[in-house]
C-alpha positions as CSV (number, residue, x, y, z in Angstrom):
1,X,0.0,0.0,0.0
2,X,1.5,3.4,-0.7
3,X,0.8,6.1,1.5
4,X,1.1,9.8,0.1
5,X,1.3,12.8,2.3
6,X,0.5,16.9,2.0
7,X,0.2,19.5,3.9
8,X,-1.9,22.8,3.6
9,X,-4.2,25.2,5.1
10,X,-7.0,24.6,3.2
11,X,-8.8,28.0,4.0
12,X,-11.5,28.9,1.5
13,X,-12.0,25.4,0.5
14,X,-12.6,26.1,-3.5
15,X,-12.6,23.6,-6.5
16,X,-8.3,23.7,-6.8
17,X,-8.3,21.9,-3.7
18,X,-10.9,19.0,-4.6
19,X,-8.7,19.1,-7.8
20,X,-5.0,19.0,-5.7
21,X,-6.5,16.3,-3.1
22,X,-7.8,13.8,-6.2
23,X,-4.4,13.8,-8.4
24,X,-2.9,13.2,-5.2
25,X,-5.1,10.3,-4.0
26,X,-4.0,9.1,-7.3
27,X,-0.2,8.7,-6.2
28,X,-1.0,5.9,-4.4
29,X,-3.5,4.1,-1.8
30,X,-3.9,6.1,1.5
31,X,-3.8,10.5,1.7
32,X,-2.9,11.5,5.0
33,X,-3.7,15.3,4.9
34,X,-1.5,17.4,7.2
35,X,-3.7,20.7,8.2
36,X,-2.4,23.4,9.3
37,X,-3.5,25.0,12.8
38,X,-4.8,28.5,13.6
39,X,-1.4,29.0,15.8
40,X,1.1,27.6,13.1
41,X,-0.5,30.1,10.8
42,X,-0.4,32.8,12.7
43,X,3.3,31.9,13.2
44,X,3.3,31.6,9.4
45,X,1.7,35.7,9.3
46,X,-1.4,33.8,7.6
47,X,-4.9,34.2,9.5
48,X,-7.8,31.9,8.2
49,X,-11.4,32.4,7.2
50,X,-12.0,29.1,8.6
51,X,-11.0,27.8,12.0
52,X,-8.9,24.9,12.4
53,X,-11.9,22.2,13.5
54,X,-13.9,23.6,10.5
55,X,-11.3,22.9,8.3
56,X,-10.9,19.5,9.6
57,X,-14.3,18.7,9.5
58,X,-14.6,19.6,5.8
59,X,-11.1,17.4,4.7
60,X,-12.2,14.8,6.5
61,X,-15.4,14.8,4.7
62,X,-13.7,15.0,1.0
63,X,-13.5,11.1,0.1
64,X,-9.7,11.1,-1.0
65,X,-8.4,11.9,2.1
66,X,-8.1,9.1,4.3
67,X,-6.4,10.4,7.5
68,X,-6.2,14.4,9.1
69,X,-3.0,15.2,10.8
70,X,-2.8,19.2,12.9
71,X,-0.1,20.3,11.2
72,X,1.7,22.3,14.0
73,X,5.4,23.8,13.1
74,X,7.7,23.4,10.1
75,X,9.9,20.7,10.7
76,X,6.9,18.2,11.5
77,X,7.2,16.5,8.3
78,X,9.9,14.0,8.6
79,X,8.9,12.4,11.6
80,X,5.2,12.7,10.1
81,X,6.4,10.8,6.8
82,X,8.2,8.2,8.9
83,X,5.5,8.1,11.4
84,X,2.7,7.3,8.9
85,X,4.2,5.2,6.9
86,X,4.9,7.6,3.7
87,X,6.7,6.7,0.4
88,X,5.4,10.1,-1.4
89,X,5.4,13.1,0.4
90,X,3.7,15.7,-2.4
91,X,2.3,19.4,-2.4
92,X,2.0,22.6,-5.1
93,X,4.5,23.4,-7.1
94,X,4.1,26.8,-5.8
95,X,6.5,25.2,-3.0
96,X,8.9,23.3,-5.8
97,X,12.0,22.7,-4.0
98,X,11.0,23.8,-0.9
99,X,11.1,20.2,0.7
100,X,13.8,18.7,-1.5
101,X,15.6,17.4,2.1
102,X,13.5,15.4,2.3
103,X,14.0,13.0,-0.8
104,X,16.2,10.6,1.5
105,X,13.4,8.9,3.4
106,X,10.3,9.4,0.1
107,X,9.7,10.7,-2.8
108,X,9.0,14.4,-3.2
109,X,6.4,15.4,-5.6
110,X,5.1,19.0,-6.8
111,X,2.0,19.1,-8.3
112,X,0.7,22.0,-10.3
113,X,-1.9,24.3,-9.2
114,X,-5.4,24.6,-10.6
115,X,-5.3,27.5,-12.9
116,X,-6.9,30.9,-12.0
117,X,-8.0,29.7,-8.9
118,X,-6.5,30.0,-5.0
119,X,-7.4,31.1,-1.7
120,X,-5.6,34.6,-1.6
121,X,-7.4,34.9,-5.0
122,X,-10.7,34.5,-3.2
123,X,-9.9,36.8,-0.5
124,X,-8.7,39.4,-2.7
125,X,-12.2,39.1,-4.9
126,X,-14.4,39.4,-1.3
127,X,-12.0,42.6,-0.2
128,X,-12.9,44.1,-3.6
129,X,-16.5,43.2,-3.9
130,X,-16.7,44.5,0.2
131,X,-14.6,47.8,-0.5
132,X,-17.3,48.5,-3.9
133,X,-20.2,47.6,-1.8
134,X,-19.0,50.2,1.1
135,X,-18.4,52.8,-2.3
136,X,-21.7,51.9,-2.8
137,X,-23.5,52.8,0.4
138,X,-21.3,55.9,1.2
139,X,-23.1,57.1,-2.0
140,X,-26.3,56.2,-0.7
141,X,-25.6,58.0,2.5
142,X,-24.0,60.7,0.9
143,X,-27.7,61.1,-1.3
144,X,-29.7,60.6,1.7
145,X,-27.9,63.3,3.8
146,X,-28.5,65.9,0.3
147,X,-32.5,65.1,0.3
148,X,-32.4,65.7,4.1
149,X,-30.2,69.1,4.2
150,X,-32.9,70.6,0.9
151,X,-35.6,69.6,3.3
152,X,-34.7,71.2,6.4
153,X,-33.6,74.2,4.3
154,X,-37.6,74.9,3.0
């Protein structure tokens, strides 16, 4: 049985991810998912949408994981890998080379990203559709205060 290994926050969860955790349940027989916690990311100078047991709750639901981990500091991988029994230890190629090192005890894998979709990409859409909609209601206000200063003036 092959066991492949990942790790990620998984905020936002969006399509790219469904797409990321079925090519790699396709490396082998068993995904053990490594999620990151709200204190490793705020460690990392990330802060999630979604809290860590949310998060959880929604890998654990996806049917090619097979096994959650907390994913709690950086150097947690190698003893996760050789804890869990992992020949394949794979992630986005947004982090190609990044865990290299680790090619003496599995293999190391980089998997493209889905295009034109990501969580930053989300959260940058919601801060632009929030900041137009705030546009959008100062104007209102703005209009409402006009119709009230030409009726106190009469």
């Amino acid at each position: 049985m092959t066991t492949v290994i990942t790790y990620g926050t998984f905020d936002l969860f969006h399509v790219g991810h469904v797409h990321l955790l079925r090519r790699l349940k396709g490396l082998g027989d068993r995904l053990v998912v490594g999620c990151s916690t709200d204190e490793f990311n705020h460690q990392k100078g990330k802060k999630s949408i979604a809290p860590y047991a949310q998060r959880v709750e929604i890998l654990k639901s996806v049917r090619y994981v097979d096994h959650v981990i907390p994913e709690t500091h950086w150097d947690q991988k190698r003893s996760d890998i050789l804890r869990e029994g992992a020949q394949i230890f794979a992630i986005g190629d947004d982090w190609a080379g990044k865990f290299d090192d680790l090619s003496d005890i599995c293999q190391v894998v980089y998997l493209p990203r889905t295009r034109d979709i990501s969580s930053t990409e989300i959260r940058r859409l919601a801060q632009a559709l929030h900041a137009d909609q705030m546009l959008e209601l100062q104007r209102a206000v703005d209009q409402l205060q006009r119709v009230v200063d030409q009726l106190q003036s009469r």
